[in-house]
N, C-alpha and C positions, 0 to 999 in steps of 0.2 A: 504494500500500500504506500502509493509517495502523495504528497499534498503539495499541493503551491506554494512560494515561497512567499512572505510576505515583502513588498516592494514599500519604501515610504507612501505613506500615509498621503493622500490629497487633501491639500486646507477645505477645512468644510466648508467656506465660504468662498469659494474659491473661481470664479469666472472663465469656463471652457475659454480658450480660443479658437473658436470655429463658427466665421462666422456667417460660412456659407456651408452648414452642415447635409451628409450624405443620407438623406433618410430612407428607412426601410419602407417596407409594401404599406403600414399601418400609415407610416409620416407623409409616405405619399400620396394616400387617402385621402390622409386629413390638410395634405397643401391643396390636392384637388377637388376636396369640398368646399375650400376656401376661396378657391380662383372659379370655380362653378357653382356658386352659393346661390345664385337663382332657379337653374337648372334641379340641385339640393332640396330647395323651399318648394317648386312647384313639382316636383316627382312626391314630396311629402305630403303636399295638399291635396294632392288627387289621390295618394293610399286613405291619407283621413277622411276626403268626404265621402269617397266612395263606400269605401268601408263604413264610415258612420251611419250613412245614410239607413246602413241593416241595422247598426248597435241598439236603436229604441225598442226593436221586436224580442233583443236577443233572451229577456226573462222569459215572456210569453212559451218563446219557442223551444226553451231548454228544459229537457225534464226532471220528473221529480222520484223517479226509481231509479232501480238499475242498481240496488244495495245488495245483491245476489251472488253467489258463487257460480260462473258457469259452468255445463257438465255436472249436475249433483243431482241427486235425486230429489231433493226439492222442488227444484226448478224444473225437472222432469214433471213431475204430479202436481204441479200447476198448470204444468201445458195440457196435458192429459185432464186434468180436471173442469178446465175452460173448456176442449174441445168436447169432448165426450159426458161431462154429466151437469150440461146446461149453467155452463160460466161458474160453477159453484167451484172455483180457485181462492187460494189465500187474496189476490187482486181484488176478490167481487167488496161489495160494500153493503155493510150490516147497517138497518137503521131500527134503535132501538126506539122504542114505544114506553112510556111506565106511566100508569095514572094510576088516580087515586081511588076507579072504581075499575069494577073487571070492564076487558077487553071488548066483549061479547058486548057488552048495555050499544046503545044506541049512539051515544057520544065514540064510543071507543072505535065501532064500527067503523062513522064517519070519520074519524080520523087514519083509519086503516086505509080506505077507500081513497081521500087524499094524497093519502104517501102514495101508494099503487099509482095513481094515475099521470102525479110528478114522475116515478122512477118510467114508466114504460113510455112516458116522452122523450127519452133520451134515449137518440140511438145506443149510445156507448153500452147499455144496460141490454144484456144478452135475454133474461127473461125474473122473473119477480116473483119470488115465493116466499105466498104471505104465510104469517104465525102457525107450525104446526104443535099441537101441544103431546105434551111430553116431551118436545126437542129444543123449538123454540119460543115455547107458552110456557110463563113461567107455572109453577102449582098453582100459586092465589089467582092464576089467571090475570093479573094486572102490568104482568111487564112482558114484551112479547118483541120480537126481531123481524123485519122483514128483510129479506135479503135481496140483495140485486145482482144478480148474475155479472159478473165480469165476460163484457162482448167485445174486445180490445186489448190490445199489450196494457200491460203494467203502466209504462208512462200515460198512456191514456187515459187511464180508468183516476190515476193521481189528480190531472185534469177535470176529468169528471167530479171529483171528491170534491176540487175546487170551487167547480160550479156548483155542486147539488147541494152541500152543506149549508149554508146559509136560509136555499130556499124551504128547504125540509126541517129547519128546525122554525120558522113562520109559522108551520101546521100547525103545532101545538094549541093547544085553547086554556080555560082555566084548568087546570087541574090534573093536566096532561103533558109531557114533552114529547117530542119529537128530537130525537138527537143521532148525527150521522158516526161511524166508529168502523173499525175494520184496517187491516194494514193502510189501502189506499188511502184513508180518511189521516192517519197517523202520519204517513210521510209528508202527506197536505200541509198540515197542523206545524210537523216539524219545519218543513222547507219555509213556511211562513212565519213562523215564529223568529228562523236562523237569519233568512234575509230581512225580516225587520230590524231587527238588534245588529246587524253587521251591517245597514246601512246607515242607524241611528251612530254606532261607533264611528265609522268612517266619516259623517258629519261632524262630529268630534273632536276628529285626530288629523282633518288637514289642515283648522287653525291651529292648532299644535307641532302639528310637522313644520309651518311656514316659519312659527316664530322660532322656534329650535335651528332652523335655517338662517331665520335673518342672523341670529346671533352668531351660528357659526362662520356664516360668510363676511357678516356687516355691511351687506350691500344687499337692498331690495331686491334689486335685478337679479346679480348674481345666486342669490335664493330661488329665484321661480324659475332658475332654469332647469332643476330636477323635474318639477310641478309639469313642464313644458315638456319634457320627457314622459311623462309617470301618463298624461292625457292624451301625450300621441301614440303610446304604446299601447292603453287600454282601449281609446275609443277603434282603433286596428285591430288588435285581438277581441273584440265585442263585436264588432262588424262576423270578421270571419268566423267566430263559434257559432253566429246565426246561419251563417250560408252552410255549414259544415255538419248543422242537424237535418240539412235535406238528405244527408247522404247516412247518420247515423245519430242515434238518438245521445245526447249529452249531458250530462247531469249538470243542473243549476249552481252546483256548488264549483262546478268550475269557473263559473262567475265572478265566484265570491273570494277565492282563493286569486285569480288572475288577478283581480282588482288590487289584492292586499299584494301581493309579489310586484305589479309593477310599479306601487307604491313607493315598494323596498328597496327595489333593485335600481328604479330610476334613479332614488334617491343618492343611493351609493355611487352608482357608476357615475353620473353628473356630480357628485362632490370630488371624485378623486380626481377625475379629468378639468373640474374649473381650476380647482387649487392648483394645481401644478399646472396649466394655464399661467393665471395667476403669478405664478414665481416663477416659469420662463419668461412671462411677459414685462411685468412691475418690476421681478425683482433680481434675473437675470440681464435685462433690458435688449429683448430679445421683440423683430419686428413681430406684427402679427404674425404672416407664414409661417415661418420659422417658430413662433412659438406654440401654434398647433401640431408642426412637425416633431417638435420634442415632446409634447406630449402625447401624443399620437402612438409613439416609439414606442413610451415609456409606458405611461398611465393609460391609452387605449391599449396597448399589449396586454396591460394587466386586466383590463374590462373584458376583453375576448377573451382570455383564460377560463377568468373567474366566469362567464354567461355560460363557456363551453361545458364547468363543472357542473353548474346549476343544471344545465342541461341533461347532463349524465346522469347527475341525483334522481332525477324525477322520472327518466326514463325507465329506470330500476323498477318504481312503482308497477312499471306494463306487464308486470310477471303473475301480479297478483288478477284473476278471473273474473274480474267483478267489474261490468261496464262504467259503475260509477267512482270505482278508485281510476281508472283508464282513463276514461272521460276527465276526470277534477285532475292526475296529472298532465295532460294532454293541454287542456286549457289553460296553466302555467306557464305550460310551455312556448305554448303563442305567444302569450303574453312577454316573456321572458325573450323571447328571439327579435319581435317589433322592439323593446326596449332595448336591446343588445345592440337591432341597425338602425337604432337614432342614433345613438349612443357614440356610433364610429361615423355619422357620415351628419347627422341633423347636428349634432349639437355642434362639430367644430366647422361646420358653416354659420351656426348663430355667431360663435366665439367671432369666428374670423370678419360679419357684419356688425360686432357691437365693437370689437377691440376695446381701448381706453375703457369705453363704455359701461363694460362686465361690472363696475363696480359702479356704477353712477346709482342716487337715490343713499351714497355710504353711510355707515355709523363712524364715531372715532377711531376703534379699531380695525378697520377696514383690510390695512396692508401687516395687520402684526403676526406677525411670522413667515407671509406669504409661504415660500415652499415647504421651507423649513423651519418648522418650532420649536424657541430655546427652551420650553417649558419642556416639552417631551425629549428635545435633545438633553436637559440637565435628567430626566427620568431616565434616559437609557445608561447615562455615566452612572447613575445610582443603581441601578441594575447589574452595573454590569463592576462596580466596586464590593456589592454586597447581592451575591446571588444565590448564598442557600438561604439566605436569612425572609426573603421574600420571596422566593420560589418554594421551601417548604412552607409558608405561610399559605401562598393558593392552592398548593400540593393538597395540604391538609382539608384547609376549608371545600375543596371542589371532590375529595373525597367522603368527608364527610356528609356532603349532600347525597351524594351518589350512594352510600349505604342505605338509604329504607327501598331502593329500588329491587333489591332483590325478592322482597316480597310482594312482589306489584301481580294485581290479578286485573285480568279484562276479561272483557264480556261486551256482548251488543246492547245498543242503546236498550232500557226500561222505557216504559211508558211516564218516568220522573222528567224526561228530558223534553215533554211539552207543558206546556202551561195547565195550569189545575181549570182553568175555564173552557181550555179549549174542547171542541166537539169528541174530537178521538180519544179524551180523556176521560171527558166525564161521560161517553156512554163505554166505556171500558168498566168504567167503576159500577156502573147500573149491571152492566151484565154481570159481574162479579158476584154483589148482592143477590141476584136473582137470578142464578145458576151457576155457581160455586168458584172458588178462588181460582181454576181451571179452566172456565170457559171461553175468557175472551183470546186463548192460548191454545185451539183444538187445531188435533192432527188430523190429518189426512192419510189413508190410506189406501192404496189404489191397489189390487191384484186381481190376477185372473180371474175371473167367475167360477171357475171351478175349484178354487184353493178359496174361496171368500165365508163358507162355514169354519175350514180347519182355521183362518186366519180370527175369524170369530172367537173364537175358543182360546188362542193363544193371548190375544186382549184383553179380555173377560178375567184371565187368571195374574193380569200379571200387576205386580204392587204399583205399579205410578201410573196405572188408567183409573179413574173416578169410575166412566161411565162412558157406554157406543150406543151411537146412533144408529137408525135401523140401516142396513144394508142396501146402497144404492145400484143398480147394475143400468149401465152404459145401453141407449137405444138404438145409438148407429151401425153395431154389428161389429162392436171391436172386442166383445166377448169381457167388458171389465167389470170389476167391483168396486166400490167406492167405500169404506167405513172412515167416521169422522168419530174421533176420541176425544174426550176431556179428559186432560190429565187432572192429579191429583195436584200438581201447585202451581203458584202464577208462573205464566212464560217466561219471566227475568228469573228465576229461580235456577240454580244451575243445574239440580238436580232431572230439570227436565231434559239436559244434552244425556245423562245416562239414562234416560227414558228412552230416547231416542236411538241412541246407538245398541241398548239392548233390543229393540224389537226391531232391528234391521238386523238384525244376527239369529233370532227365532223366528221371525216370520217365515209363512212357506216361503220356496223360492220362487220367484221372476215378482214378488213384491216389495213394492216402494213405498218409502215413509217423506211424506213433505207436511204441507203447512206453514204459516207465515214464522212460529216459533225456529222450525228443521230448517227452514231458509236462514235464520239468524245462525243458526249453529253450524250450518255447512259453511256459511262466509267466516264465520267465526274460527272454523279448524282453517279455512283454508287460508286465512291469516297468518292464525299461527306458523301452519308449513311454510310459507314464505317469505316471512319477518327475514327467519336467520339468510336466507337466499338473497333479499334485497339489502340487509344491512352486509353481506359480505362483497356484492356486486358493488355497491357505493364504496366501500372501503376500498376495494382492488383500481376500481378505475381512476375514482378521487386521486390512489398514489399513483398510478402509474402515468398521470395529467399533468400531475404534479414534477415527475421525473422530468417530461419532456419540455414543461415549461421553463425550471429549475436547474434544470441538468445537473444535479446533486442527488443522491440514494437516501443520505441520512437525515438530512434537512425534510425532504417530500415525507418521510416515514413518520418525524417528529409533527407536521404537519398534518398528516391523517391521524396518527395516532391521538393528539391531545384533542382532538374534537370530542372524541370519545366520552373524556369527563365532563364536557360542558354538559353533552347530550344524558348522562347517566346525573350530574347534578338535575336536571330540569325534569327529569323525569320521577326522581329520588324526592323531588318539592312536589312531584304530580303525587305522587301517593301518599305523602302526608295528608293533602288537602282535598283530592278527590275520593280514596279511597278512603283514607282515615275520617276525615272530613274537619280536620283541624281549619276554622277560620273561615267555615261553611254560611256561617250567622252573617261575619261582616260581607263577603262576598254574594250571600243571599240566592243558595239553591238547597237542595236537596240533596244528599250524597248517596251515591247508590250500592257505596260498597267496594266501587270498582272503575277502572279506567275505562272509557268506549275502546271497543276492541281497533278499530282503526287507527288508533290514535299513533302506537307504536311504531306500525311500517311506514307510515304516510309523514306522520312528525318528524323521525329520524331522515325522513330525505329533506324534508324543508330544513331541518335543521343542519343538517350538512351542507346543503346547497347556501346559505347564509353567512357559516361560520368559514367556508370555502373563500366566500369574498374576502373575509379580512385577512386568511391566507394568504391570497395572493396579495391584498396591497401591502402586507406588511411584509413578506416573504420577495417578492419582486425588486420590491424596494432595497432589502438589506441586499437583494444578490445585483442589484446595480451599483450600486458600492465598491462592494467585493470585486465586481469586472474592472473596475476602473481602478483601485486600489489595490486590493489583495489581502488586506487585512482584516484580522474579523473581528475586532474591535470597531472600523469604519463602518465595520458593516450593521455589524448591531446598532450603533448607538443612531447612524442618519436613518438605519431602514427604519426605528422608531421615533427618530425625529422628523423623519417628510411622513410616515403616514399614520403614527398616532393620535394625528388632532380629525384626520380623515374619517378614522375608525370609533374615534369616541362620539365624534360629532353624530356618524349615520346611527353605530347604536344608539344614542339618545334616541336617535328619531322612530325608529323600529321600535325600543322598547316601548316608549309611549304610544305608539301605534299597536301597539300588540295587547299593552296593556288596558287601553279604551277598550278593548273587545271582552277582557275581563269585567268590566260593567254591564255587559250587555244581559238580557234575560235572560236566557235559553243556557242549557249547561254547555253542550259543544263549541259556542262560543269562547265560555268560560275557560274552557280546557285549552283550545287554540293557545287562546292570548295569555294563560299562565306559562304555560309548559313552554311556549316559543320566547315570550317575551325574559321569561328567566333563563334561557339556552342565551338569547343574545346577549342578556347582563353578563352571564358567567364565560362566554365564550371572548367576548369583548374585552372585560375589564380583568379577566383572569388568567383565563388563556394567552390570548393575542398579545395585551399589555404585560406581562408578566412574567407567566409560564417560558413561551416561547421564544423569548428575550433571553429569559435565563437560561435555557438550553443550546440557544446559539453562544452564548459566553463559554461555558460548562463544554463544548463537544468544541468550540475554536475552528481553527481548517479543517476538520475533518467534517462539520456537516456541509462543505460545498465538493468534497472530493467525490470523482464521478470514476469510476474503472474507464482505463482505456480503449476496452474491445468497446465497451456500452457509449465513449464518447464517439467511434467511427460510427455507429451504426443511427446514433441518435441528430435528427435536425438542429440544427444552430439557430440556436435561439439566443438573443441578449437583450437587455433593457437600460443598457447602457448606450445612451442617445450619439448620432454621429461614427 
């Protein structure tokens, strides 16, 4: 193993002589967005309006299922269940009935008759079966279910829920409700509940984000030019998620998550590219061109890096089977690539039309520190004087967090994670009442018609059924049976997954168990199996992006590896407070015991893909240093002096971005903005500031040494401008 020698030290203030520097593909980009800056603005304004023009529809058009495992038998015996025993799938939609006199009286009738003639207006409703008693009459005869066939995909019938709910609980009179319930009705309830509270936050959190802006830049201007970013990348990925559900249906929540990432991401990529702007421009005294070209080099290299990781983060997600994990990463994705080509071509054509300007509208501190900050430059000297003394200080503390996460349990969303008002709630709790803690949780069972007694028998005896409904068999000649079970406890209960997975192991054979509960638990396992698959795909790509960017083994490893803690801190604070339910009062939900089972795979890529940016701006940064110098003292202390004030600034903005959604109603909300918003504190101020400071001092040349055969064979890459 040999290392570089180190050469004297470059004055850190120290003025290139170059002053007609040779720039790379990125610098030449960004000189020829600067000399085609019209060209730039009207190729931008035609993806914006064009694209926008669809972005108004794109809620409308995006759906609200798709929570599924594909391939499961679930998802099987609801296709089978719509097609063959008259829409009565986990989709169709249940509307419960309960007054205060039996059903039968004349009031009760007319109210029955009602409902019926609302449901069989709607095409979407396959066919309408009213109250049968013993199944769906309760004893006292007072609370009774009409059912409505599911005549439609899953996303449709959600739609439908949308529409019917409201008008179906008008029926009611005195002494009677009318309330609509059933999966479709729940995911309604939820998607509306989640996009009200994450738009209320996001109202929120961009006066919030601006001022955390102004302060970082102290220039009006120079603040909204992320904002200028964050809206040309969203109302373009808004546009195309609407054109892109003629082609496949896309989960709403991809929306919702685009929206927050181009937030993020603009944010960041526009602070690291103004600043160093900024300090070739003001404070190098470097013309315009030129000073886009060095940053271009420099700080657009590090943007493309950093978008390409995000990129790979979330691609990982596509392994898991579930159209709406696909979809919601998918939709980041857009999002994430329109922000990424403003990022290299829109913003340093604004840069190159404002020049001087970028700071006009300033505060007094305007130009303090421009590239480089003596505040964080005196913080890496201190670092790097005293580096067990505050590295086992974050050591400690970011393991510390990370310990309650071993006992971390997940599970699919309960029925807690809608509003106690909402329709799908409170006729969940009516049916409960009046047909047992199991009811609004029945399974479905579909087998042959010939095995549909022996399968009778094995239900009947076995300890986690309540109670079966009588025997359905299939009209169109597909020879099936149908029995619907009450378990013995409510759906969220875990015990009902060993309910489930024992009568797919006795039932006769060529029989399937689904149901809206077996849908939960088949997405639920299949979670599980693919957590460790997506967290080791992100880990592997993450370093080896890392390598190529870097051209360094031990540097890229320390790099992937310390994400690790941040991610095991923020999750280690999720189980305190979602599981445990420490601090559940002042955050004001309900705890259910447990994490949302998505939360795991889908978190750990956003959270990598995040913690990735300050990777590279901090890690890019120390290895432009090092190309120029050699020394790994220069390297650490400017790579934390040009992009420490970058990383503290965007986390501020993030956190409090993340943490406005922590106010929000709905618990998924909740969860987001803890679990992310604490990732970026700990990742930010711990990691990045800190950690990885100290490990660059602590390993010296050895974490930029690259083996020889791996330097022939890997692209040249540098971030050292010129």
């Amino acid at each position: 193993m040999t290392f570089l020698k180190a050469p004297t030290p470059v004055p850190e203030n120290m003025v290139y002589d170059d002053p007609e520097p040779n720039p790379g593909p990125l610098g030449k980009l960004g000189m020829w967005s600067v000399s085609h800056r019209r060209t730039v603005f009207l190729a931008w304004m035609v993806v914006v309006i064009v694209l926008g023009i669809f972005a108004p529809n794109v809620e409308k058009a995006l759906s609200g299922a798709g929570w599924q495992a594909n391939g499961t038998q679930s998802v099987a015996v609801r296709n089978l269940a719509q097609a063959d025993f008259q829409g009565q799938a986990s989709s169709s939609i249940e509307v419960v009935i309960k007054s205060t006199q039996s059903l039968s009286s004349a009031s009760g009738q007319a109210t029955l008759h009602r409902v019926e003639v609302l449901l069989k207006k709607d095409p979407r409703i396959s066919k309408v079966i009213a109250p049968v008693r013993g199944v769906t009459l309760s004893a006292n005869g007072k609370t009774g279910i009409v059912l409505a066939g599911a005549g439609a995909d899953p996303n449709t019938m959600v739609r439908a829920a949308d529409d019917l709910k409201g008008p179906l609980a008008k029926l009611g009179s005195s002494g009677t409700t009318v309330t609509a319930t059933g999966a479709s009705v729940l995911w309604s309830d939820f998607n509306t509940a989640n996009r009200t509270a994450m738009m209320k936050s996001e109202m929120f959190s961009w006066p919030v984000t601006l001022a955390i802006l102004v302060l970082a830049f102290g220039s009006l201007v120079a603040a909204g030019l992320p904002l200028l970013l964050t809206m040309a990348g969203l109302l373009s990925a808004a546009g195309m998620l609407d054109l892109l559900t003629k082609l496949t249906p896309i989960s709403i929540w991809a929306m919702n998550f685009a929206l927050m990432f181009a937030l993020a991401l603009g944010i960041d990529y526009a602070l690291f590219i103004v600043v160093r702007f900024r300090g070739a421009h003001f404070g190098r005294h470097r013309d315009v061109r030129h000073s886009v070209a060095e940053t271009m080099d420099s700080a657009g290299k590090a943007v493309l890096f950093s978008g390409i990781t995000v990129l790979i983060s979330l691609s990982s997600v596509m392994v898991v089977p579930s159209p709406a994990f696909q979809s919601m990463a998918g939709g980041i994705m857009l999002a994430v690539t329109f922000v990424l080509a403003a990022s290299l071509t829109l913003l340093p054509a604004v840069l190159g039309k404002l020049g001087d300007r970028v700071d006009a509208l300033s505060l007094p501190w305007v130009h303090a520190g421009e590239h480089r900050s003596k505040r964080f430059a005196a913080w890496g000297e201190l670092l790097w004087r005293r580096p067990l003394v505050f590295g086992s200080l974050a050591l400690v503390a970011l393991l510390a967090l990370a310990i309650p996460v071993i006992g971390l349990k997940t599970a699919m969303p309960s029925i807690k994670v809608v509003p106690a008002t909402d329709a799908s709630r409170m006729g969940y709790e009516q049916v409960q009442r009046a047909f047992g803690i199991g009811a609004p949780g029945q399974l479905q069972i579909i087998v042959p018609a010939t095995e549909s007694s022996a399968a009778r028998q094995v239900l009947q005896h076995d300890k986690g059924v309540a109670g079966v409904m009588p025997t359905q068999f299939s009209t169109n000649g597909t020879h099936l049976a149908l029995l619907e079970v009450v378990p013995t406890v409510d759906p969220s209960n875990p015990a009902l997954g060993v309910t489930i997975a024992r009568l797919r192991v006795e039932l006769p054979s060529g029989s399937l168990v689904g149901g809206a509960p077996a849908e939960n638990y088949d997405l639920q396992r299949a979670l599980a199996a693919k957590t460790p698959v997506v967290i080791g795909m992100v880990l592997l790509l993450g370093f080896l992006l890392l390598v190529v960017a870097l051209r360094a083994l031990l540097i890229a490893a320390i790099g992937v590896v310390t994400s690790l803690l941040a991610t095991g801190g923020a999750f280690g604070v999720a189980r305190l407070v979602f599981q445990n339910g420490d601090g559940h009062t002042l955050l004001g939900f309900v705890p259910q015991g447990f994490l949302d089972a998505w939360g795991p795979v889908f978190f750990f890529a956003m959270i990598f893909a995040i913690s990735m940016d300050y990777t590279v701006f901090l890690l890019s940064s120390a290895k432009e240093h090092y190309e120029v110098s050699g020394d790994a003292k220069d390297a650490m202390v400017n790579g934390v002096a040009h992009s420490g004030r970058v990383i503290f600034s965007a986390a501020a903005v993030m956190i409090a971005v993340f943490f406005t959604f922590a106010l929000s109603g709905p618990l998924p909300p909740k969860e987001m903005g803890i679990i992310l918003g604490v990732a970026v504190f700990l990742d930010a101020f711990l990691v990045r500031l800190v950690l990885v400071p100290v490990l660059l001092r602590l390993t010296g040349n050895a974490a930029w040494w690259l083996p020889r055969w791996l330097d022939r064979i890997l692209p040249r890459v540098s971030f050292a401008h010129g």
